[in-house]
N, C-alpha and C positions, 0 to 999 in steps of 0.2 A: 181838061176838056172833056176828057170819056166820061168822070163825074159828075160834073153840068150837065151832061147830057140826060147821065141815069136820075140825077134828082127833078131837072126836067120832068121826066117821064113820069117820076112815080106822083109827083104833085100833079100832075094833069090828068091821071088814072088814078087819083084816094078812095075815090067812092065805090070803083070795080075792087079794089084789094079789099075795100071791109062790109063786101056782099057776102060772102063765107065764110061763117066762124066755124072752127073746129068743135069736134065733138064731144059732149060732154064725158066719152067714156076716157078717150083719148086724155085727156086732164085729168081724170081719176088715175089713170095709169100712171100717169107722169106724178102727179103726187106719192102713191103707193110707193114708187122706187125711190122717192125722195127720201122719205121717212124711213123705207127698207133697208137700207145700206148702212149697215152700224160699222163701226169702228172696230178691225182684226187685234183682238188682244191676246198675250202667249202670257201665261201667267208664269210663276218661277216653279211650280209643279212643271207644267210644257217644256219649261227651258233646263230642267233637270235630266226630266227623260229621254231627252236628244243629246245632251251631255253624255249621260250614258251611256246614249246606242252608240255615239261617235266614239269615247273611248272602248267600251265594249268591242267595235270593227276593228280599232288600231291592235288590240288587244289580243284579238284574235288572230289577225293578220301578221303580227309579229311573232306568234306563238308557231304558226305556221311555216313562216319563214325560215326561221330556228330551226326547228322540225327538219324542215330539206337539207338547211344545209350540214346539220349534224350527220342526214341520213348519206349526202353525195361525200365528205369527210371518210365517214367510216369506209363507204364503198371504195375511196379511193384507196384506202389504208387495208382492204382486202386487195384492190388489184395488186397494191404495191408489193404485197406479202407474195400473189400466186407469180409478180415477175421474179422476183428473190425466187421463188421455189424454183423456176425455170431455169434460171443460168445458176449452177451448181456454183461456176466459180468466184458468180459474186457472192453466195450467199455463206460460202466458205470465209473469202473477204472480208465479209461484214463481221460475220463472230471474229474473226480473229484480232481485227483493228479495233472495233469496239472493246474486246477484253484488252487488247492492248492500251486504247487509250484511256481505261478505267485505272490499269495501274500506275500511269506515267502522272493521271491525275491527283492518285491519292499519295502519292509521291512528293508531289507539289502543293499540296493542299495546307502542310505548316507553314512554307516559306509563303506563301498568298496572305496566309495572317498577319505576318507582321507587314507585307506588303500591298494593300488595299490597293493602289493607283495600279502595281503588275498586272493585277486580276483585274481588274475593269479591263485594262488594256488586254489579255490574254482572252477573258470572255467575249469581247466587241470582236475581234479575230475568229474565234471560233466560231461564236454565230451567226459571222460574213461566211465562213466557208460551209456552215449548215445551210444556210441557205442558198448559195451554188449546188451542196448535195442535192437540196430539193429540187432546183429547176433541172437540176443529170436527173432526175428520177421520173419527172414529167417526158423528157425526152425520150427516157427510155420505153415508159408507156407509149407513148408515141413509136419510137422503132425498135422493140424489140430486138431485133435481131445485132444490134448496131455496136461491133466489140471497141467502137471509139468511145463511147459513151460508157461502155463498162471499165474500158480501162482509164477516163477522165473518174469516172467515180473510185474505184480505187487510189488514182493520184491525189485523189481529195484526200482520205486518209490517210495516203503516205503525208500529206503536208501537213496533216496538224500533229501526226505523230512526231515529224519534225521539228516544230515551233514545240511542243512540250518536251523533246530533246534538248533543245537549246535552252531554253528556260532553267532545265535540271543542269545543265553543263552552267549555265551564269550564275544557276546557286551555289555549285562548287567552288566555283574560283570565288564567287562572294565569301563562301566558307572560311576557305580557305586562306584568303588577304583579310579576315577577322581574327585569323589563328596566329597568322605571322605578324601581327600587328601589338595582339597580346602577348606572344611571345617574346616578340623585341622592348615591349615597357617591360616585363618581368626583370631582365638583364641586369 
């Protein structure tokens, strides 16, 4: 209906619509842009140098990256050292358990050869309880002062001195029921 009505109109008004032609410059314009408008081409020189700069950023940004966190690492690995210097008794502790757990290790270190599957298993234990050391050591940066957390970190190396106790104690009697075993075919 609203249709009808506009075709109506503009058929009854044709010769008022084609009293005013537009201008000839107006046409020139509109051509000029027509013609003007070329096609955006990125040739593979273009698409190289973007390549670039994109891994270039990633490049650099991960270089960066790196950088910090090497540098918050070591920082931490200073704090960690000036809290050891602070509480005498851990840093007592630490030498001692540490030498302690170097000899119990080297100790153990034949019997691990013939037995491969012990030492996964003894290592997987030990590095569960390295890393409980580490989060006692985040804490203690955090409180200082806090004689639960020194003496959980001390129980941390009482316990793996203990599990390499045991270990030396189950090669003995392994030894030893190898010894009474060739003894008894000898007979």
């Amino acid at each position: 209906m609203m249709k009808d009505r506009l075709e109506q109109f503009i058929s009854d008004n044709r010769d008022q619509f084609d009293l005013y032609e537009p201008d000839e410059k107006l046409w020139a314009g509109i051509e000029a842009n027509i013609q003007g408008k070329k096609t955006f081409r990125i040739g593979w020189k273009g698409i190289m140098w973007r390549a670039a700069a994109v891994i270039l950023i990633f490049g650099a940004s991960f270089g960066i990256q790196e950088y910090l966190h090497q540098r918050r690492d070591m920082m931490a690995g200073q704090e960690e050292n000036e809290i050891i210097r602070n509480i005498p008794e851990l840093k007592e502790a630490e030498i001692y358990y540490t030498n302690l757990l170097n000899e119990k290790i080297s100790q153990i270190e034949p019997f691990l050869e013939t037995n491969p599957e012990l030492g996964e298993s003894l290592q997987q234990d030990l590095s569960e309880l390295d890393s409980i050391y580490g989060e006692l050591q985040k804490d203690l940066r955090d409180n200082i002062a806090n004689d639960e957390v020194v003496e959980a970190m001390i129980q941390n190396y009482i316990l793996k001195i203990q599990i390499l106790e045991d270990l030396l104690e189950y090669m003995d009697e392994s030894s030893k029921n190898n010894e009474d075993e060739n003894a008894g075919v000898e007979i």
